[in-house]
C-alpha positions as CSV (number, residue, x, y, z in Angstrom):
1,X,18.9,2.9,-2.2
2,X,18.8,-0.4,-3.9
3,X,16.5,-3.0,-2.7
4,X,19.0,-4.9,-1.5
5,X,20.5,-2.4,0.4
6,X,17.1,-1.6,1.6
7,X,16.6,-5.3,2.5
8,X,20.1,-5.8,4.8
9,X,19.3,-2.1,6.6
10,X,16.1,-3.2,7.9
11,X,17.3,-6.7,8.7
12,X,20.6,-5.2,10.3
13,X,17.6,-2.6,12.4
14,X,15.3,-5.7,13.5
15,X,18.3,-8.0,14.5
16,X,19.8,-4.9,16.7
17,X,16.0,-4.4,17.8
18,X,16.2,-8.0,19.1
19,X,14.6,-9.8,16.5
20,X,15.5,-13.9,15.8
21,X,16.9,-13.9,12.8
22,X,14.2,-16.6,11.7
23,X,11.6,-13.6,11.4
24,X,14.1,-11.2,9.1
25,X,15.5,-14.0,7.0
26,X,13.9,-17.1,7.2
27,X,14.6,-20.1,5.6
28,X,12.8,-19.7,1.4
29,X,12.8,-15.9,1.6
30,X,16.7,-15.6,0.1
31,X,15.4,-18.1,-2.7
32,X,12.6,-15.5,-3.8
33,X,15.0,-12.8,-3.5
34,X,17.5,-14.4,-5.7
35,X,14.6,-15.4,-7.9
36,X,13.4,-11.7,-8.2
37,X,10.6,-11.3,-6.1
38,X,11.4,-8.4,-3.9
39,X,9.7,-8.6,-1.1
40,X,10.1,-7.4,2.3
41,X,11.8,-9.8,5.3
42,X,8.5,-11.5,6.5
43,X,8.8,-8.9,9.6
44,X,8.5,-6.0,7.8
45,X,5.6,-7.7,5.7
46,X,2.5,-6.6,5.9
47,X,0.0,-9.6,7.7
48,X,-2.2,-10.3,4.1
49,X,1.5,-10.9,2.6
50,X,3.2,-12.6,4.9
51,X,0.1,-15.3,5.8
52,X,-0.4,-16.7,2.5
53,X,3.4,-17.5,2.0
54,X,3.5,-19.1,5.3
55,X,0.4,-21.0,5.0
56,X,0.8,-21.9,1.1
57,X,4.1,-23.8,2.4
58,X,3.4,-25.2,5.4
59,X,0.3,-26.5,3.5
60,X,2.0,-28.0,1.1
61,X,5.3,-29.4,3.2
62,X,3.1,-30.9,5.9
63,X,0.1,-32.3,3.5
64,X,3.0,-34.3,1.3
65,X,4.6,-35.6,4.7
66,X,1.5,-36.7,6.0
67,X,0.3,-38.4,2.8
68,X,3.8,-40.6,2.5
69,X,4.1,-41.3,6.1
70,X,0.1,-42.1,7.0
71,X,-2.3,-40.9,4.5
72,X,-1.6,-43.0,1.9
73,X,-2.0,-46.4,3.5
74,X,-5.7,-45.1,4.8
75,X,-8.3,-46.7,2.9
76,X,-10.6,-44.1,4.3
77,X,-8.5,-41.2,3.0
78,X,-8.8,-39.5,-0.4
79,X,-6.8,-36.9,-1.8
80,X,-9.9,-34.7,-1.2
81,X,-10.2,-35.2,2.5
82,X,-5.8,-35.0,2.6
83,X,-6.4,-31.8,0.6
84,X,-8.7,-30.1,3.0
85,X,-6.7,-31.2,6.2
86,X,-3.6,-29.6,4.5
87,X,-5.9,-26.5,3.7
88,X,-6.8,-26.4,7.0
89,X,-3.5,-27.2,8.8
90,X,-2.3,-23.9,6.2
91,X,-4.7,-21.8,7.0
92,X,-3.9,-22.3,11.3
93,X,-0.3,-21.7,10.2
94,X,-1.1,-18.8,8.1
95,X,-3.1,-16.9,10.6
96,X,-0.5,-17.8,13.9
97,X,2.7,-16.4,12.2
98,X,0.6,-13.3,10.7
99,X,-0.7,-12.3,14.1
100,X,3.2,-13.9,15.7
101,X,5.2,-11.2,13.4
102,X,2.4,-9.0,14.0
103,X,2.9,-9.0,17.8
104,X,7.1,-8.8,17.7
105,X,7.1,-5.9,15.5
106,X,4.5,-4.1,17.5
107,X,6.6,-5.1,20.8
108,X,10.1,-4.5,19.1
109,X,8.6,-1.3,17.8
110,X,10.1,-1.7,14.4
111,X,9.6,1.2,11.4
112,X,7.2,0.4,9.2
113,X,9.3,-0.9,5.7
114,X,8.9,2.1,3.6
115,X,11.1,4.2,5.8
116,X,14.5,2.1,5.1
117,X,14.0,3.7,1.5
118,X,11.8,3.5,-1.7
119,X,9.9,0.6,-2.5
């Protein structure tokens, strides 16, 4: 089985398990998969990979919208105190959808990833 036809089986099982499609496909994950990086639909993901993807980018969305809209027109704020907000805000993100996907494949009692063929 090809990793793509890995990749729509187990999408095709957590949609039919009753998973939103946000947790199977989200919004950058076809991007990585078109750009090579075969990794597993964020559900299927183990916690330690799907956390720093999530946090990484939410990081790094939420810390450039904040500097535009606010940030930058604080005296008070440097890009090292911005940095460590977004660092924090990322890391809260990070750890709430790891233990979020952690919990709906738990309850949806989804097959681990490896059995929808080799890795």
């Amino acid at each position: 089985m090809t990793t793509n036809a890995q990749r729509d089986s187990a999408i095709a099982a957590a949609l039919a398990a009753g998973a939103k499609p946000h947790e199977c496909n989200p919004l950058l994950y076809p991007l990585y998969w078109k750009l090579g990086i075969n990794i597993p639909p964020p559900i299927f993901a183990p916690v330690w990979l799907t956390a720093p993807l999530y946090g990484m980018t939410s990081a790094l969305v939420w810390g450039i919208f904040m500097w535009l809209s606010t940030w930058s027109q604080d005296p008070g704020m440097g890009w090292e105190k911005a940095l460590g907000r977004a660092a924090i805000f990322g890391a809260f993100t990070a750890i709430a959808t790891g233990c979020h996907l952690f919990y709906r494949k738990r309850k949806l009692k989804l097959p681990a990833w490896t059995t929808f063929g080799p890795n």
